[in-house]
FIKOLDREN-344650 format. One line per field, with one value per residue (C-alpha): residue in one letter; x, z, y; residue number from 0. Coordinates in pm, 1 decimal, m for minus. Each point is the difference from the previous one (the first is absolute). Example, Ala and Ser with C-alpha at 12.3 -4.5 7.8 and 13.67 -1.06 7.14 Angstrom:
! residues 2
rest a	s
xx 1230.0	137.0
zz 780.0	m66.0
yy m450.0	344.0
nr 0	1
This chain:
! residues 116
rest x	x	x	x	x	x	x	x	x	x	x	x	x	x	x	x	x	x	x	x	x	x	x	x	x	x	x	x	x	x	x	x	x	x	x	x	x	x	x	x	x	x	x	x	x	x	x	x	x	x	x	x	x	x	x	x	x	x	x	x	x	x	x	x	x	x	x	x	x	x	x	x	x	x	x	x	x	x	x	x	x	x	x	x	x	x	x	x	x	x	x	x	x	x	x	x	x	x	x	x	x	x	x	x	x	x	x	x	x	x	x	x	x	x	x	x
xx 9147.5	m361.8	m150.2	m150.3	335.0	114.2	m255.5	123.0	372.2	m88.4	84.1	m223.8	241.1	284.9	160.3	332.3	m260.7	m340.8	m304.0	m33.5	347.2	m13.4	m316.5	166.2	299.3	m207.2	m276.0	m351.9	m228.5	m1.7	m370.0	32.7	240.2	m219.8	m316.7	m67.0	m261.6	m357.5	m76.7	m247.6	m355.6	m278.2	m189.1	383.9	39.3	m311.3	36.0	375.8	m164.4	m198.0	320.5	139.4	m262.4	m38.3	373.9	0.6	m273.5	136.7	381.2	40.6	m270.4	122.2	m132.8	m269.3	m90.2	m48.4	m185.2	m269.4	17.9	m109.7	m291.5	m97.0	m30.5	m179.1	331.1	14.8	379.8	202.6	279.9	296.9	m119.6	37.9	313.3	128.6	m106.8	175.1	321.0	m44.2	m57.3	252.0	m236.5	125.9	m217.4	192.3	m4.5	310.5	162.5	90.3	278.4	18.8	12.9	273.2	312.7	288.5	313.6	216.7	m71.4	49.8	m127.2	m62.5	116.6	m276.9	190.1	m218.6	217.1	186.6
zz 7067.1	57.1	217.0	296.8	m15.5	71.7	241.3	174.7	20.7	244.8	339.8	235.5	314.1	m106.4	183.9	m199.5	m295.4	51.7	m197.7	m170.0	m163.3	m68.8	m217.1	m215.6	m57.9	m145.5	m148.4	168.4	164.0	383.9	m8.4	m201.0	317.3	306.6	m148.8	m247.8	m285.3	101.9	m89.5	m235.6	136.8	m117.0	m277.7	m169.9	62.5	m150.6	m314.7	14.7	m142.0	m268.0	m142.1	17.6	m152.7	m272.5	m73.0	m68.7	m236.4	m187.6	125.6	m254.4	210.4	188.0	253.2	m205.5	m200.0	344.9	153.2	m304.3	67.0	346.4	m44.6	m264.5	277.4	239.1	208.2	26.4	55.2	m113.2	m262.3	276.3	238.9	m279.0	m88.1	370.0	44.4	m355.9	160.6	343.5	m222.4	m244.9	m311.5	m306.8	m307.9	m266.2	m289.1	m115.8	211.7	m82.6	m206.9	m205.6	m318.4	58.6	m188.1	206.9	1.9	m19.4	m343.3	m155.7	m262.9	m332.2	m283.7	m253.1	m329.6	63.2	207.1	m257.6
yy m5788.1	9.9	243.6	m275.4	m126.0	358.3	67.2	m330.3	102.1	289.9	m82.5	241.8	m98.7	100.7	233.8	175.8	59.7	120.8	m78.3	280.7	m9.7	m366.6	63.7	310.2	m303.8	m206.7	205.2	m68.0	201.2	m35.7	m15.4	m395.1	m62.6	95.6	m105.2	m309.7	22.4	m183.4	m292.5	m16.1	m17.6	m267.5	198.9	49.3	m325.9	m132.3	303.9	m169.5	m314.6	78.1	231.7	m340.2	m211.3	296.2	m3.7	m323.1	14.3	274.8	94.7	306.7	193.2	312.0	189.7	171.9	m260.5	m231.6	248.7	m21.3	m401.0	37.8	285.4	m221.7	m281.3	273.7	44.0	430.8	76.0	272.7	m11.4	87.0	m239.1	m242.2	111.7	m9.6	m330.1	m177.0	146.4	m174.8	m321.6	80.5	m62.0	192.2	27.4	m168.4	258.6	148.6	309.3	307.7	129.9	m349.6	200.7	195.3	m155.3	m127.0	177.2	m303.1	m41.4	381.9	144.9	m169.5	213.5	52.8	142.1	354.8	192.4	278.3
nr 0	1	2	3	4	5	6	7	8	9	10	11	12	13	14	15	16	17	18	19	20	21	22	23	24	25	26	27	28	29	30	31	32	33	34	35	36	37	38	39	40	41	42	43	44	45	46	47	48	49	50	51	52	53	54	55	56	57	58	59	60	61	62	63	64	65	66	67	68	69	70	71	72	73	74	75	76	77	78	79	80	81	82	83	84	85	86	87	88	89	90	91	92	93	94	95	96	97	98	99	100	101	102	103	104	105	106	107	108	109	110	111	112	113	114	115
């Protein structure tokens, strides 16, 4: 389960269990429950944008590679700003991920004749 759907499932009338407890249940912070994130303000919005336009140009740019893009373009940002902002949109750099060299374990070992 996701954690706004989490976040939505606490009930702050409730009167056998109290807020505090119903958070530790279902593991979120009681600070997401009293006080929802901001809303974005108009210069993320706008920076929002040209991630967009840039991702579509060239969707195997990460963060630090898009944050070269937009100095290039005169934009100064930092690389965690960046960052923070691809996760709001959910833009992932299409390269692969960690760990894809590591052999599976379904398959076992393949004997090689060397082993004495």
């Amino acid at each position: 389960m996701s954690r706004p759907d989490r976040v939505a499932m606490v009930d702050r009338g409730h009167a056998a269990v109290s807020v505090r407890r119903q958070c530790a249940l279902l593991g979120v912070a009681r600070a997401g429950v009293y006080r929802p994130a901001p809303a974005p303000g108009p210069e993320d919005l706008a920076l929002m944008r040209r991630l967009d336009a840039f991702y579509l140009e060239a969707p195997f740019y990460g963060s630090r590679r898009m944050v070269e893009a937009l100095r290039c373009d005169g934009v100064r940002v930092g690389r965690h700003r960046v960052r923070r902002l691809m996760r709001l949109m959910g833009l992932e750099a299409l390269a692969p991920k960690p760990g894809t060299s590591r052999r599976r374990r379904a398959i076992g070992s393949i004997p090689t004749g060397c082993a004495g």
